[in-house]
PyMOL Python script that loads the backbone (N, CA, C, O; Angstrom):
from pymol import cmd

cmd.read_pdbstr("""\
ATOM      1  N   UNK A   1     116.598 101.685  63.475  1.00  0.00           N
ATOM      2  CA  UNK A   1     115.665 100.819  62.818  1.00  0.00           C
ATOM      3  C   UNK A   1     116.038 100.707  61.358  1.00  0.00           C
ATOM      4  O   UNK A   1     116.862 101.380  60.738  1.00  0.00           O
ATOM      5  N   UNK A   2     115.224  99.669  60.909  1.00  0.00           N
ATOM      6  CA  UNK A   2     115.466  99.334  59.265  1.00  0.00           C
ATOM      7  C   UNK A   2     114.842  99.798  58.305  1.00  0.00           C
ATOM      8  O   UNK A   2     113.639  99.882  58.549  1.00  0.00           O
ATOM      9  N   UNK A   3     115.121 100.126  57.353  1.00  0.00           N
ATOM     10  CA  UNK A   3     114.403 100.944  56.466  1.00  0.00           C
ATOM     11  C   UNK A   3     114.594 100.808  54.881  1.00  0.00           C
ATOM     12  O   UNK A   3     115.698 100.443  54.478  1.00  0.00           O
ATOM     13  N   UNK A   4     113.556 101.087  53.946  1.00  0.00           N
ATOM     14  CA  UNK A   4     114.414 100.505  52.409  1.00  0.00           C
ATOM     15  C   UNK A   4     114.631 101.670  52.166  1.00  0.00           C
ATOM     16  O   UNK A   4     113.672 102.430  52.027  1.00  0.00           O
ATOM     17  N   UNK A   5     116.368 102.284  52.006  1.00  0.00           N
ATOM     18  CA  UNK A   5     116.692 103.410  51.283  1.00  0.00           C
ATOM     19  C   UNK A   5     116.936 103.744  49.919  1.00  0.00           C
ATOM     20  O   UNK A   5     117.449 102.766  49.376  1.00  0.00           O
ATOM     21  N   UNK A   6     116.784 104.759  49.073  1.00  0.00           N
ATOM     22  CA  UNK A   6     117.624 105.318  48.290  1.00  0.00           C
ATOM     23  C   UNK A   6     119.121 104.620  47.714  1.00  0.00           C
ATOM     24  O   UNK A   6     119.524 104.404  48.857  1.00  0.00           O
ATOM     25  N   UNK A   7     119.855 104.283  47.151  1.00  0.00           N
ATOM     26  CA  UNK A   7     120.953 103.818  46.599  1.00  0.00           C
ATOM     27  C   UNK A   7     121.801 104.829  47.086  1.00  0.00           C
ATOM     28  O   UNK A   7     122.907 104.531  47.536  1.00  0.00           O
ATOM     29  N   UNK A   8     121.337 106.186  47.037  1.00  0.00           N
ATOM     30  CA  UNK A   8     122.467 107.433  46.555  1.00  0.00           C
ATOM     31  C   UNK A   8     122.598 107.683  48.228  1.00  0.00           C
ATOM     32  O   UNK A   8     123.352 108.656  48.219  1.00  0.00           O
ATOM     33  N   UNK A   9     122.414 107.493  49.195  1.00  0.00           N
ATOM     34  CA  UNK A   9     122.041 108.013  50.519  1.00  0.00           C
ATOM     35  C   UNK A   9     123.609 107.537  50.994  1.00  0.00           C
ATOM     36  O   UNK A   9     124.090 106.477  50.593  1.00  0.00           O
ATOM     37  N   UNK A  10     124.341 108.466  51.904  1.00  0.00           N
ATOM     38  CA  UNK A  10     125.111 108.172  52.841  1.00  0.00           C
ATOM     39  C   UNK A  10     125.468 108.249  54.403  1.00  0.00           C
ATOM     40  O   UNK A  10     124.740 109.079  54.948  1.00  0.00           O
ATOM     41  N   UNK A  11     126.263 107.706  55.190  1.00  0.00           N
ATOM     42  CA  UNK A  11     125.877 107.837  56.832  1.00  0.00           C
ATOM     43  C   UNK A  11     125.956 109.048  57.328  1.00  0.00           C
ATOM     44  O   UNK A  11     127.007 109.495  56.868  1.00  0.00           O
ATOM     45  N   UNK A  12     125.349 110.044  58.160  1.00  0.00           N
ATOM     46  CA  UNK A  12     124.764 111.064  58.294  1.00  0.00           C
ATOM     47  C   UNK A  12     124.151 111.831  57.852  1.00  0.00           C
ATOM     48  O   UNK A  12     123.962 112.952  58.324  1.00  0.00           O
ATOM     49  N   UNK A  13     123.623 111.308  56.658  1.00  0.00           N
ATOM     50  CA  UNK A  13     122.877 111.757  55.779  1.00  0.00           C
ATOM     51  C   UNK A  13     121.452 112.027  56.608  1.00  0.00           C
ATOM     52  O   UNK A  13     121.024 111.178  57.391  1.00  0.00           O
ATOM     53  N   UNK A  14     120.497 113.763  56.272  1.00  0.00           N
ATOM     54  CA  UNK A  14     119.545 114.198  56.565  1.00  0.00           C
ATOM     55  C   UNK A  14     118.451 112.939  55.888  1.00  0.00           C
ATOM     56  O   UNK A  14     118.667 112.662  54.708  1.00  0.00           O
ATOM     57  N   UNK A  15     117.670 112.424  56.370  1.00  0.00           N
ATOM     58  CA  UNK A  15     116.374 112.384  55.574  1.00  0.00           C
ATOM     59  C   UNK A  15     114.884 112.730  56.149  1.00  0.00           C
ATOM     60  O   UNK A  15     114.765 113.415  57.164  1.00  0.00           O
ATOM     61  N   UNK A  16     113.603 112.147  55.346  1.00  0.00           N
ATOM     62  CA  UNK A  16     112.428 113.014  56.153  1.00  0.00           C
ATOM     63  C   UNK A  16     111.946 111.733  55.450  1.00  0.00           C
ATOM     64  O   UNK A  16     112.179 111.450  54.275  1.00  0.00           O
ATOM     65  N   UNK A  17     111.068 110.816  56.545  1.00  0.00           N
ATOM     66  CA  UNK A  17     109.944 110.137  56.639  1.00  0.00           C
ATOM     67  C   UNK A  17     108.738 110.055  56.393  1.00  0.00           C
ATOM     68  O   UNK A  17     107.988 109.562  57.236  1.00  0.00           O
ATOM     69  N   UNK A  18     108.257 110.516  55.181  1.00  0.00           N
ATOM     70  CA  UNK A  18     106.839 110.757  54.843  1.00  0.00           C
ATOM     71  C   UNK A  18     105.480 109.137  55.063  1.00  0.00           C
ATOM     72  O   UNK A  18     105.224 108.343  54.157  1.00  0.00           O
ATOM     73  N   UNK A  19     105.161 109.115  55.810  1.00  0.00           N
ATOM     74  CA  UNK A  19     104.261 108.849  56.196  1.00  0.00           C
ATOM     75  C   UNK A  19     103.200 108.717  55.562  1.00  0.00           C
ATOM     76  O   UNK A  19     102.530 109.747  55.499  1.00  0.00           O
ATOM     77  N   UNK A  20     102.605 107.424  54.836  1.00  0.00           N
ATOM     78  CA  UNK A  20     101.409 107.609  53.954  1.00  0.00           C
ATOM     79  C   UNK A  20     100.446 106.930  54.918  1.00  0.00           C
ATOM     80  O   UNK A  20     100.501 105.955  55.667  1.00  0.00           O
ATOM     81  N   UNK A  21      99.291 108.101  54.498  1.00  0.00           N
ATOM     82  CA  UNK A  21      97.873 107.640  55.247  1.00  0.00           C
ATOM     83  C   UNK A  21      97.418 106.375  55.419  1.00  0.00           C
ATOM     84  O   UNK A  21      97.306 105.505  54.556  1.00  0.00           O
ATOM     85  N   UNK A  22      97.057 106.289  57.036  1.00  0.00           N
ATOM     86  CA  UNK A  22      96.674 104.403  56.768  1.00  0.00           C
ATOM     87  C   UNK A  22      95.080 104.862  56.712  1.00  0.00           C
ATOM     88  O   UNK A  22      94.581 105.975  56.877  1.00  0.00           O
ATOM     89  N   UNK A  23      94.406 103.439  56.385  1.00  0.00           N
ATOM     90  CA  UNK A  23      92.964 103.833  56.055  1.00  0.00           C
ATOM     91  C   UNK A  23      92.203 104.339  57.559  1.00  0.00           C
ATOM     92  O   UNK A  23      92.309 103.762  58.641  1.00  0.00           O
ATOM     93  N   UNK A  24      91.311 105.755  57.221  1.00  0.00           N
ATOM     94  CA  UNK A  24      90.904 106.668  58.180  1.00  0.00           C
ATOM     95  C   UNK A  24      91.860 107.335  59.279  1.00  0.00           C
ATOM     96  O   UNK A  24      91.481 108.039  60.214  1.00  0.00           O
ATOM     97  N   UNK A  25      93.117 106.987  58.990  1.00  0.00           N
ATOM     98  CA  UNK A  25      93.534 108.145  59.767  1.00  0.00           C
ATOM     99  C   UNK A  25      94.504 109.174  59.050  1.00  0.00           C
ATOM    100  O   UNK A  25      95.169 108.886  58.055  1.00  0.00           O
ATOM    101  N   UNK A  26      94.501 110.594  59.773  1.00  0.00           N
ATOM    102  CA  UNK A  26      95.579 111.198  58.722  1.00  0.00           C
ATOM    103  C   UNK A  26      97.419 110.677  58.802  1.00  0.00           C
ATOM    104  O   UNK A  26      97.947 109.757  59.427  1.00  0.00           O
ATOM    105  N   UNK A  27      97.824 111.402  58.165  1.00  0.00           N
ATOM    106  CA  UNK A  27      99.168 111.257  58.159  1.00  0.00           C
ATOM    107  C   UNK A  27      99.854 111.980  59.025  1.00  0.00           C
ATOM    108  O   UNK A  27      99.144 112.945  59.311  1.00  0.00           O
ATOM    109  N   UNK A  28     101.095 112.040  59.729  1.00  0.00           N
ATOM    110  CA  UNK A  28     101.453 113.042  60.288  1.00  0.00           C
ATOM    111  C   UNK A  28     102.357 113.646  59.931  1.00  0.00           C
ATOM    112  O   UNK A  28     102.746 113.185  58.858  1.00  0.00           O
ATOM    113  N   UNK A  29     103.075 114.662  60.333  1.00  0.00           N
ATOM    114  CA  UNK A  29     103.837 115.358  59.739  1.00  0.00           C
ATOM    115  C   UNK A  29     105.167 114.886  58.953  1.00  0.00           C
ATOM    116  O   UNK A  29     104.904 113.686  58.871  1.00  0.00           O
ATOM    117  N   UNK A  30     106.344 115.024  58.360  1.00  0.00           N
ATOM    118  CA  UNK A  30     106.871 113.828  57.836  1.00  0.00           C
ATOM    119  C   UNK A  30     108.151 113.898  58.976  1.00  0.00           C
ATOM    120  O   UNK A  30     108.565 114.917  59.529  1.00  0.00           O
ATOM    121  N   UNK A  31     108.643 112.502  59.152  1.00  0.00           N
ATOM    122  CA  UNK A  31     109.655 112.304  60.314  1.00  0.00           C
ATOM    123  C   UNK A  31     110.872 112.958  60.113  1.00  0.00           C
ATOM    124  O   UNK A  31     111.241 112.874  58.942  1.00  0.00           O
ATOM    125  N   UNK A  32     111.795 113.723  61.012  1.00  0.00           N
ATOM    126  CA  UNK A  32     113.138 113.677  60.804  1.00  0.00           C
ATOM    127  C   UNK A  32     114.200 112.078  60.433  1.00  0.00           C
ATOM    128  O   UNK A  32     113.423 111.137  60.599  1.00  0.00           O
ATOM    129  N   UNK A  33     115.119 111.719  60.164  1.00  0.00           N
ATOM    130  CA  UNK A  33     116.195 110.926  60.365  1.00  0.00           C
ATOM    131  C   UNK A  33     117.113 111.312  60.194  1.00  0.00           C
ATOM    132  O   UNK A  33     117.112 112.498  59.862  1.00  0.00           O
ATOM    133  N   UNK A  34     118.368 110.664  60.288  1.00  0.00           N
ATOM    134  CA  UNK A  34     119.348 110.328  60.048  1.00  0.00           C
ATOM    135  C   UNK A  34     119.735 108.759  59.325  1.00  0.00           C
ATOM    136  O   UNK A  34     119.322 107.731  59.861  1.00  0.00           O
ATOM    137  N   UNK A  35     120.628 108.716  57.970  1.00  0.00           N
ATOM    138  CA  UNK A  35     120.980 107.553  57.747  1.00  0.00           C
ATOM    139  C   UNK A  35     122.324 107.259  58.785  1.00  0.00           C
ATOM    140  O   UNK A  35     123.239 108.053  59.003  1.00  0.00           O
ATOM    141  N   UNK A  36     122.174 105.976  59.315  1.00  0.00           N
ATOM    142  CA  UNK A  36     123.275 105.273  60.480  1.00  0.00           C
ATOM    143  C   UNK A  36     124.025 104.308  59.721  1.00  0.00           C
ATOM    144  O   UNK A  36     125.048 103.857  60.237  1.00  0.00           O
ATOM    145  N   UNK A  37     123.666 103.906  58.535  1.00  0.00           N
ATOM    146  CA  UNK A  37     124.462 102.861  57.388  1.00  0.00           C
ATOM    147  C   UNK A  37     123.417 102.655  55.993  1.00  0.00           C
ATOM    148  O   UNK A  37     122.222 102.380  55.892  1.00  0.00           O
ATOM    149  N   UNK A  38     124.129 102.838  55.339  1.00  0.00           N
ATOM    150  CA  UNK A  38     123.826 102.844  54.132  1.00  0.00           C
ATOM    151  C   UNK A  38     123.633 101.465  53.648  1.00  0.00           C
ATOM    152  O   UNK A  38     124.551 100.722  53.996  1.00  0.00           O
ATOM    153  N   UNK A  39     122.742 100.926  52.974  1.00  0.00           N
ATOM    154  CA  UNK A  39     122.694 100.154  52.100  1.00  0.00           C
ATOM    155  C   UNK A  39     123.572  99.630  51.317  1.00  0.00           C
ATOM    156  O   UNK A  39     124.040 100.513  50.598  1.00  0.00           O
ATOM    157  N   UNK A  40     124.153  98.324  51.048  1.00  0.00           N
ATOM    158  CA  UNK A  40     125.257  98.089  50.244  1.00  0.00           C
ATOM    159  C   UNK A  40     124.602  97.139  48.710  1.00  0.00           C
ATOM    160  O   UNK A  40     123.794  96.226  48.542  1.00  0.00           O
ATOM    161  N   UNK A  41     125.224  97.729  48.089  1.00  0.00           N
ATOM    162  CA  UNK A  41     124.896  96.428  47.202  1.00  0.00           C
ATOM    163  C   UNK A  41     125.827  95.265  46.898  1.00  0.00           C
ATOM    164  O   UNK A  41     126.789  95.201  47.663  1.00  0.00           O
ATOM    165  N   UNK A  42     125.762  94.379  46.004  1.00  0.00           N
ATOM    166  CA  UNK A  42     126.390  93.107  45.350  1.00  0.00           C
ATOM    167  C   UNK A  42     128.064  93.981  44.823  1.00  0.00           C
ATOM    168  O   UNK A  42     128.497  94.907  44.138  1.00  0.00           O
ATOM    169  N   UNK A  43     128.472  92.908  45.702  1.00  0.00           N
ATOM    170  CA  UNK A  43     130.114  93.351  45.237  1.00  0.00           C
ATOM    171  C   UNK A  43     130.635  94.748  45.801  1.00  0.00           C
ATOM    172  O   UNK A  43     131.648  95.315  45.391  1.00  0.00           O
ATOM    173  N   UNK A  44     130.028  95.085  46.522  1.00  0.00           N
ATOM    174  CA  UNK A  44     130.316  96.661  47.360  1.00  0.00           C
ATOM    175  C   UNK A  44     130.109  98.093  46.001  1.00  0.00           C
ATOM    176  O   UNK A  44     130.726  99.038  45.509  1.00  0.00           O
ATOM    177  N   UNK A  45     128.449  97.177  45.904  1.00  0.00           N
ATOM    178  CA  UNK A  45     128.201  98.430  44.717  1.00  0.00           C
ATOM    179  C   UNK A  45     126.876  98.634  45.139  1.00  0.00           C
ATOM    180  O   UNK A  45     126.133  97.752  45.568  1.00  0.00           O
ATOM    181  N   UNK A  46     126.591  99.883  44.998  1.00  0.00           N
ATOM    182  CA  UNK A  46     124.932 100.125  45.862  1.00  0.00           C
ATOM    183  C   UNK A  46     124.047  99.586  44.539  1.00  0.00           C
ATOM    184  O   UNK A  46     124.101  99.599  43.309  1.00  0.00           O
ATOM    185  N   UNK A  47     123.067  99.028  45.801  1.00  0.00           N
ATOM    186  CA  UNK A  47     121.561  98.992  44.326  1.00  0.00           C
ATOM    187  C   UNK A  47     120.949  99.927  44.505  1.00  0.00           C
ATOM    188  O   UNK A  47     121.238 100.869  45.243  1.00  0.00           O
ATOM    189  N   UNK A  48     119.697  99.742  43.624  1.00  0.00           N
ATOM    190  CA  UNK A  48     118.329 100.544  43.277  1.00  0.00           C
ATOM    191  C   UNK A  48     117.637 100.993  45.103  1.00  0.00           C
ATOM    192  O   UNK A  48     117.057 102.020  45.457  1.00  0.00           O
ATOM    193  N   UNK A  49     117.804 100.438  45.470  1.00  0.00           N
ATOM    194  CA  UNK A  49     117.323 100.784  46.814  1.00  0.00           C
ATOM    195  C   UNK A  49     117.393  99.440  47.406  1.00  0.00           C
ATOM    196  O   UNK A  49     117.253  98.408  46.751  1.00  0.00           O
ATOM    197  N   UNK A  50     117.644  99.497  48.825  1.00  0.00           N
ATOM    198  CA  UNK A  50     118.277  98.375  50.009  1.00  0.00           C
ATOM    199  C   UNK A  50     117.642  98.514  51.141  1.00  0.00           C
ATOM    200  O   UNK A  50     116.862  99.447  51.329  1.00  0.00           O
ATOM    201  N   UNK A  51     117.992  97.282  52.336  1.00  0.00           N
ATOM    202  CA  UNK A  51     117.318  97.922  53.810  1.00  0.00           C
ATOM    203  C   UNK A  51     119.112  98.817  53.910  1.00  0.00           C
ATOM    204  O   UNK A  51     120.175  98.462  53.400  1.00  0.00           O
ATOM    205  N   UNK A  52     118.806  99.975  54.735  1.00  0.00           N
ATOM    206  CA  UNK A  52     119.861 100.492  55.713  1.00  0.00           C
ATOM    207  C   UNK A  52     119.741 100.873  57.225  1.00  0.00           C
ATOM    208  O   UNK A  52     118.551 100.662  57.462  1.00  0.00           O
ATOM    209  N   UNK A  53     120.195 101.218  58.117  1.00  0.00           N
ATOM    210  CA  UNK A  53     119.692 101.642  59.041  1.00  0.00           C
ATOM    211  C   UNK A  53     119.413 103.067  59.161  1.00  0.00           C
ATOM    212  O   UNK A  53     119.963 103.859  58.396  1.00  0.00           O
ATOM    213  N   UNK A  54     118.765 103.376  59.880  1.00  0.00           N
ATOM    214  CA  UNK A  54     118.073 105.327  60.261  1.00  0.00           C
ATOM    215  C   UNK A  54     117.977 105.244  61.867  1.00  0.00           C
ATOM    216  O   UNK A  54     117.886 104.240  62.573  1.00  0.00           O
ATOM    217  N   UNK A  55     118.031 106.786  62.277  1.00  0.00           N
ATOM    218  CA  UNK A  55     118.019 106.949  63.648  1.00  0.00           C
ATOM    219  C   UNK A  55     116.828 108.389  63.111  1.00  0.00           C
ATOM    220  O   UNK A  55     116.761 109.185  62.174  1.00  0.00           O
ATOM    221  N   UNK A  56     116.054 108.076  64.345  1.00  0.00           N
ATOM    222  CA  UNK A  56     114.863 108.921  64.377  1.00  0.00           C
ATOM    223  C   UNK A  56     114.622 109.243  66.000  1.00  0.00           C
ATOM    224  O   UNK A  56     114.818 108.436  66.910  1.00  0.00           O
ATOM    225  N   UNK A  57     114.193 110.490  66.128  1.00  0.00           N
ATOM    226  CA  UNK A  57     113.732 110.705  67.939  1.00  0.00           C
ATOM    227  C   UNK A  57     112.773 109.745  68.507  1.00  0.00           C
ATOM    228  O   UNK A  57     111.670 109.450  68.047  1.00  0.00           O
ATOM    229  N   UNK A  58     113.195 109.413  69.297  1.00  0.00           N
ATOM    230  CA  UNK A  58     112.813 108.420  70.094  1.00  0.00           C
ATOM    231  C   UNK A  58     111.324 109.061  70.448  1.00  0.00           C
ATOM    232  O   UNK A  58     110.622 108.091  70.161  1.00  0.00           O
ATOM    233  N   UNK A  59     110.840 109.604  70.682  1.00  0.00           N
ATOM    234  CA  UNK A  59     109.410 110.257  70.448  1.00  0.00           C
ATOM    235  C   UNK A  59     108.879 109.897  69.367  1.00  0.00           C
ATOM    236  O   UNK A  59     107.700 109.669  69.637  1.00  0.00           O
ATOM    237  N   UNK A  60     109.101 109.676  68.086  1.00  0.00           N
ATOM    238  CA  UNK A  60     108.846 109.351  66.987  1.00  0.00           C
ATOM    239  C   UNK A  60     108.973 108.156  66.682  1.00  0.00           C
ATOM    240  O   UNK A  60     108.361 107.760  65.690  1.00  0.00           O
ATOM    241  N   UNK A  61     109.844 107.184  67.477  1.00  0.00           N
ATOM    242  CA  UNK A  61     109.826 105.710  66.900  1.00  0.00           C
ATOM    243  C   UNK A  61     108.967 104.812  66.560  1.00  0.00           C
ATOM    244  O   UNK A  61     108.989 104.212  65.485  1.00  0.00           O
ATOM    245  N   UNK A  62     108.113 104.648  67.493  1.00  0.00           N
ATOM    246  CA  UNK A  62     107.125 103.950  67.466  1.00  0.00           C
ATOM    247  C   UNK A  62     105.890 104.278  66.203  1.00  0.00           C
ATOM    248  O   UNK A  62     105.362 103.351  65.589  1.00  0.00           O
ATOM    249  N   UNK A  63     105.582 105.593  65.974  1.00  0.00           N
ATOM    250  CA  UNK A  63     105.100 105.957  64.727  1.00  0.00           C
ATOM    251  C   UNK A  63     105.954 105.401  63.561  1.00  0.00           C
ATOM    252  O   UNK A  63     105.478 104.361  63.105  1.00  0.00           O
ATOM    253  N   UNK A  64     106.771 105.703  63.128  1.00  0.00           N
ATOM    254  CA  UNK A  64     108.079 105.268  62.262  1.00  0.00           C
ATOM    255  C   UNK A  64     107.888 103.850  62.324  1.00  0.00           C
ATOM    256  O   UNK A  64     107.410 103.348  61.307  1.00  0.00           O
ATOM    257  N   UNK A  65     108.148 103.102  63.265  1.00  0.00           N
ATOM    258  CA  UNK A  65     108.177 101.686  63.118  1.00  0.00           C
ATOM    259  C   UNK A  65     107.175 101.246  62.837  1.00  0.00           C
ATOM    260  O   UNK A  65     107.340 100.162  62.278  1.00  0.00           O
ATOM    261  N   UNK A  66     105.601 101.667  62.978  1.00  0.00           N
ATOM    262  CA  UNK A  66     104.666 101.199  62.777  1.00  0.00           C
ATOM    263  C   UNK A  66     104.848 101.401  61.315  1.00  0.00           C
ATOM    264  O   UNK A  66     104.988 100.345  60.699  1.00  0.00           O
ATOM    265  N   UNK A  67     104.880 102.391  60.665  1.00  0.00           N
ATOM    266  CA  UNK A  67     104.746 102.586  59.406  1.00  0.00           C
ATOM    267  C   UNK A  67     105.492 101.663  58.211  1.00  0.00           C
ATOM    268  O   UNK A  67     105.177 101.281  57.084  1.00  0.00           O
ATOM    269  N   UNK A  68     106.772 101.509  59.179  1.00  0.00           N
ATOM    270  CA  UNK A  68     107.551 100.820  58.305  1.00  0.00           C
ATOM    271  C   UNK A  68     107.461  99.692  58.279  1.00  0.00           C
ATOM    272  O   UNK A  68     107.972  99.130  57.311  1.00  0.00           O
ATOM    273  N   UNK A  69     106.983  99.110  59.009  1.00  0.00           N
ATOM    274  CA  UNK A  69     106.293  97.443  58.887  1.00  0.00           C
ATOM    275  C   UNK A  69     105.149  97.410  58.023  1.00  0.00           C
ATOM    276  O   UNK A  69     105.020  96.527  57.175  1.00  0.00           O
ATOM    277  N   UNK A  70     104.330  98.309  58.190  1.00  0.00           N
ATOM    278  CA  UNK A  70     102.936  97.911  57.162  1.00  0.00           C
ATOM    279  C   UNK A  70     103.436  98.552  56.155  1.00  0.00           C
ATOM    280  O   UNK A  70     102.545  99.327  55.806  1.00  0.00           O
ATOM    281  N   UNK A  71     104.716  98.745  55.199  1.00  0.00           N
ATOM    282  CA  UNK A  71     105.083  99.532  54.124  1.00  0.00           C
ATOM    283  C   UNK A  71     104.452 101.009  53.689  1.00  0.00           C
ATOM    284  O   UNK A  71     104.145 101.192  52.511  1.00  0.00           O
ATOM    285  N   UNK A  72     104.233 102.269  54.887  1.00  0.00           N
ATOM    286  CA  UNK A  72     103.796 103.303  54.296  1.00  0.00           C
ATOM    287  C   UNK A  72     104.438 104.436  54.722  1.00  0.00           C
ATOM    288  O   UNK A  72     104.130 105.423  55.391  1.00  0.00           O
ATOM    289  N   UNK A  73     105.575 103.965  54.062  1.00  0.00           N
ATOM    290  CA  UNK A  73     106.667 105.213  54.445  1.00  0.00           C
ATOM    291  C   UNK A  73     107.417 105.307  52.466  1.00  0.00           C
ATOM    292  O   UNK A  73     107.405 104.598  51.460  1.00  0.00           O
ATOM    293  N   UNK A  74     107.930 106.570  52.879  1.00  0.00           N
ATOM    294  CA  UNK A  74     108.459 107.201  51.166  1.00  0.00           C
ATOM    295  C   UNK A  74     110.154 107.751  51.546  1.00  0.00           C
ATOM    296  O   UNK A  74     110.539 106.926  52.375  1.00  0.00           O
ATOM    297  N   UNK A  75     110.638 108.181  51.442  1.00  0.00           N
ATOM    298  CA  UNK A  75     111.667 108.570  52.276  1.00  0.00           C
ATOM    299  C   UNK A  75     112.587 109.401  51.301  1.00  0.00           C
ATOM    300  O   UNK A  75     113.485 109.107  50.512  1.00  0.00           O
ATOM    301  N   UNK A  76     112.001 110.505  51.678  1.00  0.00           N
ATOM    302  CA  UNK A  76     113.065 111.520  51.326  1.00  0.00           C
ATOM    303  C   UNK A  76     114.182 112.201  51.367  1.00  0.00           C
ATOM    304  O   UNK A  76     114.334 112.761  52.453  1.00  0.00           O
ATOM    305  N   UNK A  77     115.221 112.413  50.435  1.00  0.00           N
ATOM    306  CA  UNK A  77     116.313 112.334  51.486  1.00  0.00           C
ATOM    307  C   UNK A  77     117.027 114.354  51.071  1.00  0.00           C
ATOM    308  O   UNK A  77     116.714 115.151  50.188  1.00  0.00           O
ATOM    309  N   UNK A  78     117.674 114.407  51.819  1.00  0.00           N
ATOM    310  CA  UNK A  78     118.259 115.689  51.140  1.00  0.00           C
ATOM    311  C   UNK A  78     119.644 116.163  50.725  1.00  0.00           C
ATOM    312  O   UNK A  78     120.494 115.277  50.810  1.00  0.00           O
ATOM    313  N   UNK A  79     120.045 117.258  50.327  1.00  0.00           N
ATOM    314  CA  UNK A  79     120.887 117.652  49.564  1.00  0.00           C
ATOM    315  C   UNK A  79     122.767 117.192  50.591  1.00  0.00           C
ATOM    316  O   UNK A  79     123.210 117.735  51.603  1.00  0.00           O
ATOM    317  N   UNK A  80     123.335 116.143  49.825  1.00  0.00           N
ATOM    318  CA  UNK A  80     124.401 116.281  50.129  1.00  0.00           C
ATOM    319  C   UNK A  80     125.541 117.302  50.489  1.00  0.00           C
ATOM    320  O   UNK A  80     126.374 116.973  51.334  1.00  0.00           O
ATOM    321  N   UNK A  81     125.603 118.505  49.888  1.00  0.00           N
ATOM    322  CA  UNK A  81     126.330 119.624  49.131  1.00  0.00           C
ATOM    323  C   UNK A  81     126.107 120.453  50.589  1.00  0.00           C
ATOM    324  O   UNK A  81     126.517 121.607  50.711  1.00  0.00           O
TER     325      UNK A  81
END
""", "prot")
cmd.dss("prot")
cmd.show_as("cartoon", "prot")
cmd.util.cbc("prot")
cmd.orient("prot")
């Protein structure tokens, strides 16, 4: 699925799906991913943040996708190194 990433993010890159509360319900825990393609920018230079693709457990998609259509996802990503 599609997602607006990070600039700095690359393909296999860990990230975590935080999930912001929709009105009256809670949030759930924050999603695993994977980045599947990175975001490109203008001239093969990354921007400020892009759509890229993510792979998430298929148990989880449908949460994830919901979120990411009504814009209430944050997306954290983690340590390259």
């Amino acid at each position: 699925m599609e997602a607006v990433l990070p600039s700095d993010v690359a393909p296999g890159q860990e990230l975590r799906l935080v999930v912001l509360p929709a009105q009256g319900i809670p949030p759930p825990e924050p999603i695993p991913a994977v980045v599947v393609s990175a975001p490109p920018g203008a001239d093969g230079l990354r921007a400020a943040a892009r759509h890229g693709r993510i792979a998430v457990p298929p148990e989880l998609a449908a949460t994830a996708a919901t979120a990411i259509a009504e814009g209430r996802i944050t997306v954290l990503i983690g340590s390259t190194r």
